[in-house]
C-alpha positions in Angstrom: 0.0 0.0 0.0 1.1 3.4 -1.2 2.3 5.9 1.8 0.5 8.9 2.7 2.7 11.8 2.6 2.6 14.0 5.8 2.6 17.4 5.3 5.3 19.3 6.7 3.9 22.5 9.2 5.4 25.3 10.3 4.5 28.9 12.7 3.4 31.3 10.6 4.2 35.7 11.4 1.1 35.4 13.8 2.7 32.3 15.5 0.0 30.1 14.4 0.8 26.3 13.5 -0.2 25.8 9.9 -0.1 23.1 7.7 1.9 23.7 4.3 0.0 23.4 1.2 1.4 22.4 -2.5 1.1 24.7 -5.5 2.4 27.7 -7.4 0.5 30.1 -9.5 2.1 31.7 -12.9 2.5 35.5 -12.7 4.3 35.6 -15.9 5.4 33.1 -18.4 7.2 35.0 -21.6 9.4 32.3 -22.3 13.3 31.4 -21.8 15.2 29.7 -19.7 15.1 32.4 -17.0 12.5 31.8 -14.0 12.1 33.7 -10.8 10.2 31.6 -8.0 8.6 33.4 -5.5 8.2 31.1 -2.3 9.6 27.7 -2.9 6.6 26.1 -1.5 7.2 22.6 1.4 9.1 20.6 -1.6 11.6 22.6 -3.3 12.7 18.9 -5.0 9.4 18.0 -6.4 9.1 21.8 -7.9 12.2 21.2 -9.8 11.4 18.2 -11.5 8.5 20.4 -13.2 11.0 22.7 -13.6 12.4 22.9 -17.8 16.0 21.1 -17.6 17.4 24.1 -18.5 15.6 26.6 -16.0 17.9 29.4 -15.0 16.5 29.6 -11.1 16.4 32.5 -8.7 14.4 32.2 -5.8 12.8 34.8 -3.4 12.1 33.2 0.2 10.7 34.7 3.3 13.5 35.0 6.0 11.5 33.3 8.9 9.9 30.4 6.2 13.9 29.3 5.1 14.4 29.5 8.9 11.4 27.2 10.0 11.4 25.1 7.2 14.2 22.9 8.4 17.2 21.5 7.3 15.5 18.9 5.3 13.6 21.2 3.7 17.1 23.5 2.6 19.0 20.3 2.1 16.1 19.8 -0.9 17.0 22.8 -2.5 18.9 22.2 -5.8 22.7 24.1 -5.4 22.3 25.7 -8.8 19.3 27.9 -7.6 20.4 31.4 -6.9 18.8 32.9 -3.8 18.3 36.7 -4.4 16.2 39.4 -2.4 15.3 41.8 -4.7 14.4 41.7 -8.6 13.0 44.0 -11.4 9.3 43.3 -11.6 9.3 44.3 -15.2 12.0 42.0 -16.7 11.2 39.1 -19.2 11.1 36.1 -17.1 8.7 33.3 -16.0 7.6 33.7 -12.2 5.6 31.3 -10.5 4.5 32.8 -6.9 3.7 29.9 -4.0 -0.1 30.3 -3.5 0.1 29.9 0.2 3.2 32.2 0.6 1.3 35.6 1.3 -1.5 33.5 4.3 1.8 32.5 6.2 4.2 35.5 6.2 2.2 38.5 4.7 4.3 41.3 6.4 7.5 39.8 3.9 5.0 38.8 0.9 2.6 41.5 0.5 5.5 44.2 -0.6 6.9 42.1 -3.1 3.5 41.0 -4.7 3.2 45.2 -5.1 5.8 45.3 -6.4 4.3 42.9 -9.1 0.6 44.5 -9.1 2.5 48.4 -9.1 6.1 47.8 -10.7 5.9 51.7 -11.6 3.8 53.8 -9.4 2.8 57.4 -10.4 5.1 60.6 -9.1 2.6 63.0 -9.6 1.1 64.5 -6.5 -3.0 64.7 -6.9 -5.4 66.6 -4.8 -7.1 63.8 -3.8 -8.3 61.6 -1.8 -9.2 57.6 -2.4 -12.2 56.1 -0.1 -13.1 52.1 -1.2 -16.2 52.3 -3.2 -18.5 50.5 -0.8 -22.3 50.8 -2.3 -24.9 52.1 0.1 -22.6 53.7 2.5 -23.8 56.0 5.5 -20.2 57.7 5.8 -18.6 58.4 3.3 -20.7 60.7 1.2 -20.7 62.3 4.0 -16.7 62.5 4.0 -16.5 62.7 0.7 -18.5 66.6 1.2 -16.2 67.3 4.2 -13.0 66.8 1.8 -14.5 68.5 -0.7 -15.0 71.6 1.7 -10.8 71.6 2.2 -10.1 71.3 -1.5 -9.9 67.8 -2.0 -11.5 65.3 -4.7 -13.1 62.2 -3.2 -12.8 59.2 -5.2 -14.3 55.6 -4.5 -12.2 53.3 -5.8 -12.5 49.1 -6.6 -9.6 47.3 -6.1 -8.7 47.3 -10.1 -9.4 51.0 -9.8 -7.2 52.0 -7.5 -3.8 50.3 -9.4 -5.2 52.2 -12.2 -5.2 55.6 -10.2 -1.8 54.6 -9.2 0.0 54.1 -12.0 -1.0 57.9 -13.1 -0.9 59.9 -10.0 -0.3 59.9 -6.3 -3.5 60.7 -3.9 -2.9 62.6 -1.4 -4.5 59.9 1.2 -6.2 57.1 1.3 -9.3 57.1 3.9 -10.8 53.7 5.2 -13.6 53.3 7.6 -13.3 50.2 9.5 -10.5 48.6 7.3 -13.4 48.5 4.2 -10.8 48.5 1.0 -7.7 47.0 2.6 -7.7 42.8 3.2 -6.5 41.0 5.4 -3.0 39.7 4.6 -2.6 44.1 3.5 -1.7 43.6 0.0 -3.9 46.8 -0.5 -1.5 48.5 2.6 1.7 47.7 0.5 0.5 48.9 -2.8 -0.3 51.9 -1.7 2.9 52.1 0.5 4.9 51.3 -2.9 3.0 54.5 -4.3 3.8 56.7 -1.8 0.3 57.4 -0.7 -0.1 57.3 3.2 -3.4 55.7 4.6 -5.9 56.5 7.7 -8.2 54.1 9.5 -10.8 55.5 10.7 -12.3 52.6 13.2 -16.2 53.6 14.1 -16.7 50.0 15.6 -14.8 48.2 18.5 -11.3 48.3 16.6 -10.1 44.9 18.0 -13.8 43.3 16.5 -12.5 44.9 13.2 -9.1 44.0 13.7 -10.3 40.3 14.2 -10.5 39.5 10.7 -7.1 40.9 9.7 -4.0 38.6 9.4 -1.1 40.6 9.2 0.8 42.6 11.7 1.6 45.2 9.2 -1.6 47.1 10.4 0.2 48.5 13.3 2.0 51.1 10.6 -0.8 52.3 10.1 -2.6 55.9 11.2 -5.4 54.6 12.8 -8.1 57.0 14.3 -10.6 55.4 16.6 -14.0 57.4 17.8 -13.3 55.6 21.4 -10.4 56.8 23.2 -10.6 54.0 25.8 -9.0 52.1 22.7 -6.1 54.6 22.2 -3.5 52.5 24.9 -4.8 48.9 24.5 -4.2 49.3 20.4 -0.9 51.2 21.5 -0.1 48.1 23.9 -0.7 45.9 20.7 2.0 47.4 18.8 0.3 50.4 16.8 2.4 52.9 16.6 0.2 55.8 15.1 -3.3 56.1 16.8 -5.1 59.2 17.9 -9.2 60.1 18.9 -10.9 60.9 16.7 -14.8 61.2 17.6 -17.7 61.0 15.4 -19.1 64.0 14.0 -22.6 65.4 12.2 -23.1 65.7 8.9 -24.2 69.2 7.5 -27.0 67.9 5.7 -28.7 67.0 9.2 -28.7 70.9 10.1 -31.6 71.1 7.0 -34.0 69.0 8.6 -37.6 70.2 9.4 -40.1 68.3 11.5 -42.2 66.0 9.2 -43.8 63.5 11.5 -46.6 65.4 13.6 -47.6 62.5 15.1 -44.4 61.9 17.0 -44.2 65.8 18.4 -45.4 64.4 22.0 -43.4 61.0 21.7 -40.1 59.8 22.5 -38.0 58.1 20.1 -35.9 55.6 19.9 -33.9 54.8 17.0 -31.7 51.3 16.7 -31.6 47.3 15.4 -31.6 44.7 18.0 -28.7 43.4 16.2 -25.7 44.4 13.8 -25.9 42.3 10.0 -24.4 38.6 10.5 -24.0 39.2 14.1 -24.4 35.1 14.6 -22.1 34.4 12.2 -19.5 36.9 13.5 -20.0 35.5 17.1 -20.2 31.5 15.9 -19.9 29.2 19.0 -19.6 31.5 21.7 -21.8 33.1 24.0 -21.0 34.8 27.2 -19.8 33.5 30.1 -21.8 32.4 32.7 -20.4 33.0 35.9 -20.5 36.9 34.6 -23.5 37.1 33.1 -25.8 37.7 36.3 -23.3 40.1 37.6 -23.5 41.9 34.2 -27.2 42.2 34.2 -27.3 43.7 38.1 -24.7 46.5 36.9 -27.3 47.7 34.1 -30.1 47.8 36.1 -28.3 49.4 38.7 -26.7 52.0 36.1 -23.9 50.6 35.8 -21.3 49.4 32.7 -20.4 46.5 32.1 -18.4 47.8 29.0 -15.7 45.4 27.0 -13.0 46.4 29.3 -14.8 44.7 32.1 -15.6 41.9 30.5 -11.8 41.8 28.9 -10.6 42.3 32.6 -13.0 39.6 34.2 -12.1 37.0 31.9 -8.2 37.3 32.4 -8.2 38.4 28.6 -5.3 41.0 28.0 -4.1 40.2 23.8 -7.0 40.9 21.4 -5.2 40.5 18.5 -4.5 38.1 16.7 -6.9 35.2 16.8 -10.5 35.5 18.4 -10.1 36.4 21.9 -11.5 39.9 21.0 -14.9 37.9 19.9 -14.6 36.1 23.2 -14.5 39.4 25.5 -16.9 41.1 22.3 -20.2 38.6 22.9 -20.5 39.4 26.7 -20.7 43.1 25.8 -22.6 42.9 23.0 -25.4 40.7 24.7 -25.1 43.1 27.3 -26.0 45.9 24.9 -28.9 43.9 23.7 -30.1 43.8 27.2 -29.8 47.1 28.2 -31.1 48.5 25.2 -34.5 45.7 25.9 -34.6 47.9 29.2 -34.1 51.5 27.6 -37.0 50.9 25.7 -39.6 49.2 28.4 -38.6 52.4 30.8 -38.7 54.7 27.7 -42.4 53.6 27.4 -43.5 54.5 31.1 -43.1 58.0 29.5 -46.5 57.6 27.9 -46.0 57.4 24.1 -42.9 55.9 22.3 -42.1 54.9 18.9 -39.3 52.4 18.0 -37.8 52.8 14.5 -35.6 49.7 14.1 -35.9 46.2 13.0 -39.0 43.8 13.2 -37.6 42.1 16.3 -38.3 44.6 18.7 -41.8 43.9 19.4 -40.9 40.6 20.0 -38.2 41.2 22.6 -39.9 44.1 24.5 -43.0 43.6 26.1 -44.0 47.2 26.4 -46.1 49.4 24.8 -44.6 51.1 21.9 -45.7 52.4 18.0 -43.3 50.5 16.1 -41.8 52.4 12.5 -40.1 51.0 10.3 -36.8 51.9 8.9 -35.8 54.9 7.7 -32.8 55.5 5.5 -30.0 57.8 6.9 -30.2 61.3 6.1 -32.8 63.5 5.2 -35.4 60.8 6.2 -33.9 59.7 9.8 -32.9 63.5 10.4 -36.8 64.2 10.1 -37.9 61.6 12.4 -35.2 63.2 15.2 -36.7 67.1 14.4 -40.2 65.5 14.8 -39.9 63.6 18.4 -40.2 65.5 21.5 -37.2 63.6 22.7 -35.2 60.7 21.3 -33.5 58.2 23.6 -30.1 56.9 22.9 -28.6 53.7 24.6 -24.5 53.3 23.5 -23.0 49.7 23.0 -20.8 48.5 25.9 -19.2 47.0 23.0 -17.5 50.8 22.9 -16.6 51.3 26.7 -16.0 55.4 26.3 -18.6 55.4 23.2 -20.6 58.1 21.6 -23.0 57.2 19.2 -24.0 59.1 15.8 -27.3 60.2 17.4 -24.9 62.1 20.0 -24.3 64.6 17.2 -27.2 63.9 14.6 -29.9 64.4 16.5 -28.8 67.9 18.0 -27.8 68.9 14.2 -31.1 68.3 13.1 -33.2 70.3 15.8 -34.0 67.3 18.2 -33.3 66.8 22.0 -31.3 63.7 22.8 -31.8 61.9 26.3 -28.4 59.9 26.6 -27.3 57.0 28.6 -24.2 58.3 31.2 -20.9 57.1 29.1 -17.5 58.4 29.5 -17.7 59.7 26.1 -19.4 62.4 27.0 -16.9 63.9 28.7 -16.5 64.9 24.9 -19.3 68.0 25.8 -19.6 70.5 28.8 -21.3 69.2 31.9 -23.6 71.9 31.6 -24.8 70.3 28.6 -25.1 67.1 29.3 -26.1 66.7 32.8 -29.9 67.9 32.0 -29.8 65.0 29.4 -28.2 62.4 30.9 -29.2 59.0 32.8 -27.5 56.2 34.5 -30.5 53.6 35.3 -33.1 53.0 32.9 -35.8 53.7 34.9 -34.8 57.3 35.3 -35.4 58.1 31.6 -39.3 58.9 32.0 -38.9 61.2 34.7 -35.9 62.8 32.8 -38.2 63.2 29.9 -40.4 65.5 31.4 -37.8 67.0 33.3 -35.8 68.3 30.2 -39.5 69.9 29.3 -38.9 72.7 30.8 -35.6 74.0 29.4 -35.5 72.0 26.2 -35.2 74.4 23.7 -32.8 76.8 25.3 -30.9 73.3 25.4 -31.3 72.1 22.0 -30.4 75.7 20.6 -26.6 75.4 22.9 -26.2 72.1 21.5 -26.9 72.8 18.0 -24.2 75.7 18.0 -21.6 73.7 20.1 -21.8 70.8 17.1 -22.3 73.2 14.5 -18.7 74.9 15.7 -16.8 72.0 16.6 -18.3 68.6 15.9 -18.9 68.4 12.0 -16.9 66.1 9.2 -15.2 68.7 8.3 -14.2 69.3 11.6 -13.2 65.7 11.5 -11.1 65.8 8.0 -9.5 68.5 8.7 -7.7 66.8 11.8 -7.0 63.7 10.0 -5.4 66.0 7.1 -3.3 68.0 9.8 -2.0 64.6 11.3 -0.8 64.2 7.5 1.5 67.6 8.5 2.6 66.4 11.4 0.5 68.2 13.6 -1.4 66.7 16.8 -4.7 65.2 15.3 
């Protein structure tokens, strides 16, 4: 009986043991007897033998794959093949690239395939700006206006547009929200490092939830901007060496909004899904941990947080990245959010009349009485629902320990009166402004309601200048652009 042969393994840049794969992929095959082999793959003597007789080899081979390989594996390597670590991307010869070469060591491979995508990039400054052309998103159009206001083009590009863009000019940035554009193993990251075109992350979400998904460590060179700053020192402890605070902001556009639901002029409002898209697939096989759960639901009903740092601390979690340990900590605060928000909107209706503009599940996880709407598109729509209500209630994720959310700025914008849930991040605003607004236990938020009755429009007038004069994308962009000059963003 034939032998099975056992694949060799090795520890990949993230210190994972992985199991080595055959197969190499043509790049370019002009002819000759010249060939360039990117990644030698576990079996550098069967790769030969499909070699031409005559094949003129160089090699390209990660530093830390030769090293883990072992001395079988360099012992296998025919003497003839030349070993080089740099080579003109543009000359006539046949390449073949190892398939699995970028999954295992992307930090050493993801340069050298741009090299191969961009082997000429573009000298010519441009006054512009490059967002991932992501159909249907909420922010950047909203950007894309901001940029506009300090002289700069906005341009969504696919993948295959952006090389284009780069071989005839050089953006000035290139501006993702949550990682959308870049993948995982940052081939994206090195092409646009190659070109000379610097690029900000702009993380809205829990960075580390974000971060989950990405396999290489060469996100740490990034500038990463994180509306949270409870994130700034854990990502710094991580090994990012560029992050700064940068909050979310209110779109201009929500400053036009009129009132255009009368019915909602004596309700409160509250505006939110139960649950964020693919949330169970995201959070496959876990759920949160027992022993801490009933603690977790006595902190919310007393007012308390139990935010993703508590959870992290409670369960002896200190490295989110890499693997899924930031999913781990993530479930217990995101359930938790779930909960509290269940509770937000059961105390919300002692007020008397609420409306809940969200998904279909709410009625089915609240047993309270509420007028249930359904969705509204962001903008013009949503900011007419927040001019309409006499109040709207907002409930932040524990997923985002300091957190605002975009009602924090939206609502104000557009002529409303926001009731907020006590989180650090409002430490953002003056205490005169958000102590007749704010509420630490649930069942304070009815009373609050008609509280905030008496002074509300003095209060939604102060607010809707303070966000008007500092809290604005352009506000926003123009930070991030200064951090481009060096200065403090």
């Amino acid at each position: 009986m034939e032998q099975r042969r056992v694949r060799p393994r090795l520890t990949d840049s993230l210190g994972f043991e992985r199991t080595l794969a055959d197969g190499h992929e043509a790049v370019a095959l002009p002819g000759g007897r010249d060939w360039l082999l990117l990644g030698l793959g576990p079996d550098p003597r069967g790769l030969a033998a499909r070699l031409p007789a005559e094949a003129a080899v160089r090699f390209v081979e990660s530093p830390d794959f030769f090293d883990r390989a072992g001395p079988d594996w360099r012992a296998a390597i025919p003497s003839a093949w030349r070993r080089v670590t740099a080579f003109d991307p543009l000359a006539p010869v046949n390449i073949l690239a190892y398939r699995q070469a970028l999954e295992l060591f992307p930090d050493f491979w993801a340069p050298v395939r741009a090299g191969l995508l961009l082997p000429r990039p573009a000298g010519a400054p441009a006054a512009t700006v490059l967002v991932p052309d992501i159909p249907g998103s909420l922010l950047y159009p909203a950007l894309a206006r901001a940029f506009a206001l300090e002289g700069l083009a906005v341009r969504a590009v696919t993948r295959e547009g952006l090389l284009a863009c780069l071989e005839t000019e050089r953006p000035r940035l290139f501006f993702s929200v949550n990682f959308q554009g870049l993948d995982r193993f940052g081939e994206v990251q090195a092409v646009l490092a190659r070109a000379g075109v610097p690029v900000a992350v702009w993380c809205v979400d829990n960075p580390f939830h974000v971060l989950s998904g990405v396999r290489t460590p060469a996100w740490r060179d990034l500038r990463l901007f994180v509306t949270d700053d409870w994130f700034v020192a854990p990502l710094r402890d991580h090994g990012a060496r560029c992050v700064a605070h940068l909050p979310l902001a209110a779109d201009w556009a929500f400053f036009e909004a009129v009132p255009d639901r009368p019915e909602l002029a004596e309700s409160l409002l509250f505006v939110g899904h139960s649950a964020f898209p693919d949330k169970g697939r995201f959070f496959a096989g876990l759920r949160p941990d027992p022993a801490l759960w009933a603690e977790a639901l006595a902190m919310l009903e007393g007012g308390q947080r139990p935010d993703y740092g508590w959870w992290a601390h409670r369960l002896g979690v200190a490295a989110l990245w890499p693997g899924k340990a930031a999913r781990r900590v993530g479930i217990g605060a995101e359930e938790a959010g779930l909960f509290w928000r269940r509770l937000v909107i059961a105390e919300a209706a002692r007020f008397g009349r609420l409306a809940v503009c969200g998904d279909a599940a709410w009625p089915g996880l609240v047993d309270a009485p509420f007028a249930a709407l359904a969705p509204v598109p962001y903008g013009a729509p949503l900011a007419g629902l927040y001019a309409s209500a006499r109040a709207v209630v907002g409930a932040v994720s524990p997923l985002l320990p300091h957190g605002l959310s975009q009602r924090h700025f939206d609502v104000w914008a557009a002529g409303g009166c926001l009731l907020t849930d006590a989180t650090p991040g409002l430490a953002l605003f003056p205490e005169e402004l958000t102590r007749p607004v704010t509420y630490a236990r649930a069942s304070d938020i009815a009373g609050l309601a008609r509280e905030v009755e008496r002074g509300r429009d003095g209060l939604v007038a102060a607010w809707r200048e303070l966000i008007a004069a500092r809290h604005t994308y352009r506000h926003r962009v123009r930070s991030v652009l200064e951090s481009l000059d060096g200065n403090a963003a």
